[in-house]
N, C-alpha and C positions, 0 to 999 in steps of 0.2 A: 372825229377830232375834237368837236367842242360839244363842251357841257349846257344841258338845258335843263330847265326847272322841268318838273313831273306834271306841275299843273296844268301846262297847256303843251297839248304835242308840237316837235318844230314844224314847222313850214318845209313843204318839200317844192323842187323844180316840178315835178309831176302834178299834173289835173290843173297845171297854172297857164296853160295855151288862150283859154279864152280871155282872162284876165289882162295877159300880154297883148293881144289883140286889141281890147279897149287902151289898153297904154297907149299903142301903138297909133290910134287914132284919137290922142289925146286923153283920154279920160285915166288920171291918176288916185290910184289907191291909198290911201292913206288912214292907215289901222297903226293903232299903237297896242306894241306887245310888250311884254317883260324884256329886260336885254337879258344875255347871257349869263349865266353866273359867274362863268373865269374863265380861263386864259389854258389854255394848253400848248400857247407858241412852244418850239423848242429852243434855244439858244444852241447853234450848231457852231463847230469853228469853222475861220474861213479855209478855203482853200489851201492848203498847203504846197501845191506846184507851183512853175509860172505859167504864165498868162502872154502871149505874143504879146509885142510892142503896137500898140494902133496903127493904123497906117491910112486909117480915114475917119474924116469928121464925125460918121455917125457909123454904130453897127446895129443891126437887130438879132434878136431873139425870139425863139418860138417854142411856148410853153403851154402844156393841160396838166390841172389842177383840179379837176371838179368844173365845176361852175364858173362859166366865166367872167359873169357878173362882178365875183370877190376878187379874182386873179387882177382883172383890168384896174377896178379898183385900188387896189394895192399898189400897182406899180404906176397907179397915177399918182399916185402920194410920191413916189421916191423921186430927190434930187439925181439931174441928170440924164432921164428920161422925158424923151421929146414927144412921143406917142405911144400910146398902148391901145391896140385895137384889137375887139373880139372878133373870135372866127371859127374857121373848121378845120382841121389839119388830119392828113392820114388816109385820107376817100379820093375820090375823083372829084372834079366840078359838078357832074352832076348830080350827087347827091350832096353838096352840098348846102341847104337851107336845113332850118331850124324846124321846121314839120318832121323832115325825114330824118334826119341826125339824132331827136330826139327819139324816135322810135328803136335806136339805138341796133338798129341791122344793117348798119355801114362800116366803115374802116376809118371813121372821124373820130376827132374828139374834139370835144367844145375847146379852143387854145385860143391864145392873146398873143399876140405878134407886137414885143416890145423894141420899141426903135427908142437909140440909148447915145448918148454920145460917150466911146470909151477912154477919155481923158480923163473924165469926172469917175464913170463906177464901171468897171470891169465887167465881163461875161461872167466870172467867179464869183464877184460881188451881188450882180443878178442872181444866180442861182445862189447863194447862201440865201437870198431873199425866200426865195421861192421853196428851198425846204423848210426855211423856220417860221417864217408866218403866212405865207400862201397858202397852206394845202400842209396835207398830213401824208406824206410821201411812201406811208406802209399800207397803205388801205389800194384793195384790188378792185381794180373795177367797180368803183364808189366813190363817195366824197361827201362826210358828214349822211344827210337825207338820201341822197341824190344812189340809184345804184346803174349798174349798165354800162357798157363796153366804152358808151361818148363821157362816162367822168373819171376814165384814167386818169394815171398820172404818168406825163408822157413828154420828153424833150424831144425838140426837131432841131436839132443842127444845122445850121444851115452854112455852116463851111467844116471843112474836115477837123481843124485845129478844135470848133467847139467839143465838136463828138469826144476828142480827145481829153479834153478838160473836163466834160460832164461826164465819162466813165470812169476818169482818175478819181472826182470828187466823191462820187457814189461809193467806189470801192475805199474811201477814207473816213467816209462817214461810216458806214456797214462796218468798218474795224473796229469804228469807236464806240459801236453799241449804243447809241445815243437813242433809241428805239428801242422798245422792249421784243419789236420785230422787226425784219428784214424789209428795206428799202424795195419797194417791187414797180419801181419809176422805169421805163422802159424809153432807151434812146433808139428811135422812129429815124433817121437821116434820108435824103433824098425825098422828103413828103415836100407839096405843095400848100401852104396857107390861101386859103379863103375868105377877107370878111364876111360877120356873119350880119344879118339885117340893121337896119338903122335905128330900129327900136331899141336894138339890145346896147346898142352902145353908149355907152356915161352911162349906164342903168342905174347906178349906183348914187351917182350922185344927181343925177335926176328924181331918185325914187329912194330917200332915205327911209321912210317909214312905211314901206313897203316890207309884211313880215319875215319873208327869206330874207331880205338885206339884212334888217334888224337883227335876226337872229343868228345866221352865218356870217354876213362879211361884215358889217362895222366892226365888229371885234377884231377882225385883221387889220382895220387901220390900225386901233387904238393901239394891237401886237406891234404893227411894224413901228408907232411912234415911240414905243415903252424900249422894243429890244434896238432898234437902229434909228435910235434918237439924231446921229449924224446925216443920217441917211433922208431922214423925213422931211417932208414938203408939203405945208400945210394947207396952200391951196393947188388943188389938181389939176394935171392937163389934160385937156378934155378933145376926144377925139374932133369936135365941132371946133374947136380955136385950131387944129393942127391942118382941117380943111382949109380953115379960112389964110393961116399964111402960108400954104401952098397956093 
């Protein structure tokens, strides 16, 4: 989905375990690379159905995109959203940890369980997010670098009404041709989310100059500030401040 300079190959998720490990017990990496060269968001339209009336303070969402580093990311930026926490969706509990997921011979996928209050932005509004600068919604079992069954692209419903909305939207974008190919986002319903370790979470903005950030997701902030400039929220909410007011 995004473009990289020739000079230096991108950063991939893969042979980055031990790296994570030293994060994980502190020790931050900090390499500066070239940024991206541009943009390939799409500007999608929004939903064209409706959308149930809210009927509670907060709803969630459960979303894979690739990596979950950018996804969390992203939707920590959007107005509206009270939590975004990475995890594993689609496996049992027992595989779910980031050793095994990664090896990519489970029924996970790396997803971000966004908790959103629906007064402010929609389940519609979420997902317009989510195909236009999250993630490149036509790539199969990949995402940018990353390849393998955990960096689908992949909605988990978690009430019947979404399922309904996320397969109206799919088949209204796939009309519109807005892709040069076929949307191949698959709606999962009835899966269990899992957070995923404590490392992985605010990775993003814990670890900006970390080369995978640099190179795949800052540019999805900068997408989400450029294309949903209403939407944008400059400082993020961070799974650690969502701990603390709970």
């Amino acid at each position: 989905m995004k473009n990289r300079s020739a000079a230096l190959p991108a950063p991939s998720r893969r042979g980055f375990t031990l790296a994570l490990a030293a994060l994980a017990l502190g020790s931050a990496l900090a390499l500066a690379v070239p940024a991206r060269a541009g943009s390939e968001a799409k500007i999608v339209p929004p939903y064209a159905g409706t959308t149930p009336a809210a009927t509670a303070p907060t709803e969630t969402a459960v979303l894979a995109g690739g990596c979950f580093w950018g996804v969390q990311g992203v939707y920590q930026h959007v107005k509206g959203v009270s939590n975004a926490v990475s995890g594993y969706a689609g496996g049992d509990m027992k595989s779910a940890s980031y050793v095994i997921v990664s090896s990519g011979v489970t029924s996970h996928a790396e997803a971000v369980k966004v908790t959103y209050d629906p007064r402010q932005i929609s389940y519609a509004q979420i997902l317009q997010i989510f195909f236009s600068v999250a993630h490149d919604p036509t790539q199969l079992n990949r995402q940018g670098p990353d390849h393998g069954t955990q960096y689908r692209s992949a909605i988990f419903p978690t009430t019947p009404e979404q399922a309904q909305v996320a397969q109206a939207y799919i088949a209204q974008l796939d009309k519109a041709h807005i892709w040069s190919a076929p949307i191949v986002t698959k709606i999962e319903a009835g899966k269990t989310f899992f957070p995923a370790e404590d490392y992985h979470q605010d990775f993003l903005v814990r670890n900006p100059t970390y080369p995978y950030i640099v190179w795949n997701d800052l540019p999805k902030i900068e997408d989400l500030k450029r294309v949903f400039p209403a939407a944008y929220r400059p400082e993020p909410v961070l799974v650690a401040q969502a701990k603390k007011a709970g």
